[in-house]
C-alpha positions as CSV (number, residue, x, y, z in Angstrom):
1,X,-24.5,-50.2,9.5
2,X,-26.4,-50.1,5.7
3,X,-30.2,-49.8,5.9
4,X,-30.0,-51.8,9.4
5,X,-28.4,-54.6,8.7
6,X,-24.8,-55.2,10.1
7,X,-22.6,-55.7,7.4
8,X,-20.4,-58.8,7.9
9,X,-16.6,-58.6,7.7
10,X,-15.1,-61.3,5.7
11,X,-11.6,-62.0,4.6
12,X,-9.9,-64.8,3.0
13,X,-7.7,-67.0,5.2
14,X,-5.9,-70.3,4.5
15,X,-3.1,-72.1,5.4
16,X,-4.2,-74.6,8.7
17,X,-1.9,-72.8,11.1
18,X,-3.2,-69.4,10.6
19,X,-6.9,-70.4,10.5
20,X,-6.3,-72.6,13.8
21,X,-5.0,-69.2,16.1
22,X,-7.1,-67.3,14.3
23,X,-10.3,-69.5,15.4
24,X,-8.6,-69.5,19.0
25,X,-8.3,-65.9,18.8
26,X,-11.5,-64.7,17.7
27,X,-14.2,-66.9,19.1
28,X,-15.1,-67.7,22.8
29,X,-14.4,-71.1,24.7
30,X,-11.4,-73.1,25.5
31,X,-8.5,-71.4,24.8
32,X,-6.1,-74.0,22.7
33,X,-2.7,-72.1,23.2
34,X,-1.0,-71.0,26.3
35,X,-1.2,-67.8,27.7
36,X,2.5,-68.2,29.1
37,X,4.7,-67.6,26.6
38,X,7.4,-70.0,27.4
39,X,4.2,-72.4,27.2
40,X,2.8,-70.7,23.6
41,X,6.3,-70.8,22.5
42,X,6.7,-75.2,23.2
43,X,3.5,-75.4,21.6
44,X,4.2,-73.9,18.2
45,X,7.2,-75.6,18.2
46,X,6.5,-78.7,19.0
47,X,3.4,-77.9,15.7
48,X,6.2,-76.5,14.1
49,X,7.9,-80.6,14.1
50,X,4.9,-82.0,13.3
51,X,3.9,-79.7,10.3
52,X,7.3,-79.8,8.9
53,X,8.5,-83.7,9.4
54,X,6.7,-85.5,11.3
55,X,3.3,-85.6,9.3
56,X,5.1,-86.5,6.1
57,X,7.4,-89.3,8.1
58,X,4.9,-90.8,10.0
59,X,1.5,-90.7,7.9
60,X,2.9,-90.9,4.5
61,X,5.9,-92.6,4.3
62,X,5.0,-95.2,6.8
63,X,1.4,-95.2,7.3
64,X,0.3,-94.7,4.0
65,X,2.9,-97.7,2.9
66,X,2.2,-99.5,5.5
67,X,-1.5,-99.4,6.0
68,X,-3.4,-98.1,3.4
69,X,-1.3,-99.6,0.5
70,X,-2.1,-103.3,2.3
71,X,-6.0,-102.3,2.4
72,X,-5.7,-101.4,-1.5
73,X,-3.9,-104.4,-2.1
74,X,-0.7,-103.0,-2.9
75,X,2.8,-103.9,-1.9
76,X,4.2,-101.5,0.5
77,X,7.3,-99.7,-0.7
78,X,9.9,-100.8,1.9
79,X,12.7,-98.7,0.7
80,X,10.5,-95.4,1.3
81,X,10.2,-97.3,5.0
82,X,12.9,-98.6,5.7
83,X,14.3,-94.7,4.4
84,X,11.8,-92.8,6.9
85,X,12.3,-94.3,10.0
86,X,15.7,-92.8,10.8
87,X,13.7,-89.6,10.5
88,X,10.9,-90.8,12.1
89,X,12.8,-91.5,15.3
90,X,14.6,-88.5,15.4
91,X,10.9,-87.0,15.1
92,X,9.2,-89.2,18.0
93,X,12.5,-88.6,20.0
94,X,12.2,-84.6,20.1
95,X,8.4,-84.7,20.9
96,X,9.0,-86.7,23.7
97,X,11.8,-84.2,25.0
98,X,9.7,-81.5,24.3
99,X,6.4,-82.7,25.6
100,X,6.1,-82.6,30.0
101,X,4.2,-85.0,32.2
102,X,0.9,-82.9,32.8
103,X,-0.8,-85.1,30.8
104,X,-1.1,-83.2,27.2
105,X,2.0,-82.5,25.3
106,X,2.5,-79.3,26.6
107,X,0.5,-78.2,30.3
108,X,-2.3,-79.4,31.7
109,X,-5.0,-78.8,29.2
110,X,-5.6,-79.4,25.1
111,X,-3.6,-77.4,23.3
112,X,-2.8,-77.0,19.2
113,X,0.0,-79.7,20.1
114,X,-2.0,-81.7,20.5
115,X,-5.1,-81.1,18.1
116,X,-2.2,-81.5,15.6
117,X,-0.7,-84.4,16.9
118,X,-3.6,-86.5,17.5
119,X,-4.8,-87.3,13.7
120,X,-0.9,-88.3,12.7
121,X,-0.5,-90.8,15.9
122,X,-4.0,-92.1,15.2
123,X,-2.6,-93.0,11.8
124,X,1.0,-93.9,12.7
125,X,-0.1,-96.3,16.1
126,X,-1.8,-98.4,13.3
127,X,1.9,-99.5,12.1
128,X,4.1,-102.2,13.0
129,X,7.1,-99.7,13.4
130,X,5.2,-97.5,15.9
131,X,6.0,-100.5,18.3
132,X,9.8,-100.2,18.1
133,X,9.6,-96.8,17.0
134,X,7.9,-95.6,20.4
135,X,10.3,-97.7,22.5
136,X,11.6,-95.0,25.0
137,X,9.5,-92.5,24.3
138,X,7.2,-93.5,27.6
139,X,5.9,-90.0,27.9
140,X,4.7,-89.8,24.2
141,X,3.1,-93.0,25.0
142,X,1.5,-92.1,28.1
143,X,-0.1,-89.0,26.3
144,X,-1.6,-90.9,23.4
145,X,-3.2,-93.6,25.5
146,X,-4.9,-90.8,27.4
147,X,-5.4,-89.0,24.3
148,X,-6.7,-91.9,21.9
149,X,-9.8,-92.4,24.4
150,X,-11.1,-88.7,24.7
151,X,-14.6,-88.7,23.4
152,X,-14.0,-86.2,20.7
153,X,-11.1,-89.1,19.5
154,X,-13.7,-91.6,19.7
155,X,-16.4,-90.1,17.8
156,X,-13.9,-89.4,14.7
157,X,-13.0,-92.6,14.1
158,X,-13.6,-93.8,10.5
């Protein structure tokens, strides 16, 4: 303490994963990853998918072609599609293994799974290919319809 004031610790931080636990961490409320470890572990690798090749596969490569290129009046590139959803399947099809039936992708309450999770299937359920894509994958699909209608879902919609 300086002349009475409390002096305010401040560091730089970036990089989404390590602001995330850091927020969870530091600040009281919800807690947003497991306190079980087996549980902490599913969760950072099921982030760990979705940061590395699932958020590329499913937002850019088909979403952004699909989707956003029709609203700007642009032709989609269908070889860029037609070349992620191989990867996109293998993607959708190791969520689904790794997620459980508790109703959130991994226990019974929101976790960074699915805070990461949630923007890229709000994107990628807009496609066409998210019909066939999701084919089999009943408790990904289960999760996002209970996901999609959460309040907090709701009132970011654009």
């Amino acid at each position: 303490m300086q002349d009475g004031h409390v002096r305010a610790l401040t560091f730089d931080l970036y990089e989404t994963g390590a602001i995330v636990r850091y927020i969870d961490d530091a600040f009281p409320g919800c807690k947003l990853q497991p306190a079980d470890t087996k549980a902490r572990a599913k969760v950072n690798q099921i982030v760990g998918i979705l940061e590395a090749y699932a958020y590329r596969t499913l937002v850019w490569d088909i979403y952004v072609e699909r989707v956003v290129s029709a609203r700007g009046g642009r032709p989609a590139d269908e070889h860029r599609i037609a070349a992620a959803l191989p990867h996109a399947a293998v993607c959708l099809t190791e969520l689904t293994r790794l997620s459980d039936d508790q109703g959130f992708l991994v226990g019974g309450s929101v976790t960074l799974a699915d805070l990461y999770a949630a923007p890229i299937f709000a994107c990628f359920m807009q496609t066409p290919e998210a019909t066939s894509l999701m084919d089999g994958c009943e408790k990904l699909i289960y999760w996002w319809q209970r996901f999609a209608t959460r309040d907090s879902m709701l009132r970011t919609q654009p």
